[in-house]
N, C-alpha and C positions, 0 to 999 in steps of 0.2 A: 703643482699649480701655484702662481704665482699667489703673493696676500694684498689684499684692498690696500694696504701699504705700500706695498711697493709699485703696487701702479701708480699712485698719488705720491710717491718719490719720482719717477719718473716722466708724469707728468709734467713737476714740478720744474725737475732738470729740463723738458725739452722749452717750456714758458721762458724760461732763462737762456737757454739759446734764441729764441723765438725774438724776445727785447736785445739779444745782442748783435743779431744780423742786421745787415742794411740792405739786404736783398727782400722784395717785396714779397717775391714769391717763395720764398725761402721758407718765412717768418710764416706765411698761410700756412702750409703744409707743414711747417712745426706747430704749429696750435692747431688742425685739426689732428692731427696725432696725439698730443696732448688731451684735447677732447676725448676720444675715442679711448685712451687709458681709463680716461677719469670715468668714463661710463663703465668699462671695465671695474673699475672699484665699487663701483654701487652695484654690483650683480652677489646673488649670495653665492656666500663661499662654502657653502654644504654642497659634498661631491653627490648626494641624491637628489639635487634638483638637477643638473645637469644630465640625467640618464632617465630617462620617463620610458624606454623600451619594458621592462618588468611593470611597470600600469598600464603599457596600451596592453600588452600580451593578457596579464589578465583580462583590462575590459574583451576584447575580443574572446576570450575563450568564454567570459559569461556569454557574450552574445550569441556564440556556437552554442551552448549549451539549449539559452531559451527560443535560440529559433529551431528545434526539435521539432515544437509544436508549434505549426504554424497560426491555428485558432488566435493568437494573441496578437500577433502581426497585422490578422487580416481584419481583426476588430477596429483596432488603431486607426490603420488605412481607410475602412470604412468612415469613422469618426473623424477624421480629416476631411476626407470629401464633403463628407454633408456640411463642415463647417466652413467649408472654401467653396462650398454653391451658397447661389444666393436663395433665399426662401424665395420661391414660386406664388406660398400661396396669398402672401402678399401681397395685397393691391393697394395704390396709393387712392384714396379717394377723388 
């Protein structure tokens, strides 16, 4: 994988094409290429952000595990609804 450097090298080179063209459209589509390196450069460059498959896999096998028992689930659920009804016994004067 390429280094935040060298995308901010070649950024740099296309900016430099970009001011030497005289074609309008040319010069766009070299700087937003440009762009798009340079956000390339600001992403981290640790190869474990890029692969989150071994986090979801665990999250989901936790979630396998504790939907076993459903009791926990169906409490939740319960506690939801009553918070997403409106109190009844409520009356406005």
């Amino acid at each position: 994988m390429p280094s935040a450097r060298y995308y901010r090298e070649q950024a740099e080179l296309l900016l430099t094409w970009a001011l030497a063209t005289t074609d309008p459209d040319f010069q766009m589509r070299l700087e937003a290429r440009a762009c798009e390196l340079l956000a390339l450069a600001e992403l981290p460059q640790d190869q474990s952000f890029s692969d989150l498959t071994p986090l979801l896999d665990e999250f989901n096998s936790q979630q396998l595990r504790t939907s076993g028992d459903p009791a926990p689930v169906q409490q939740q659920q319960q506690q939801q609804q009553q918070q997403a009804r409106p109190d009844d016994d409520k009356t406005e004067p």
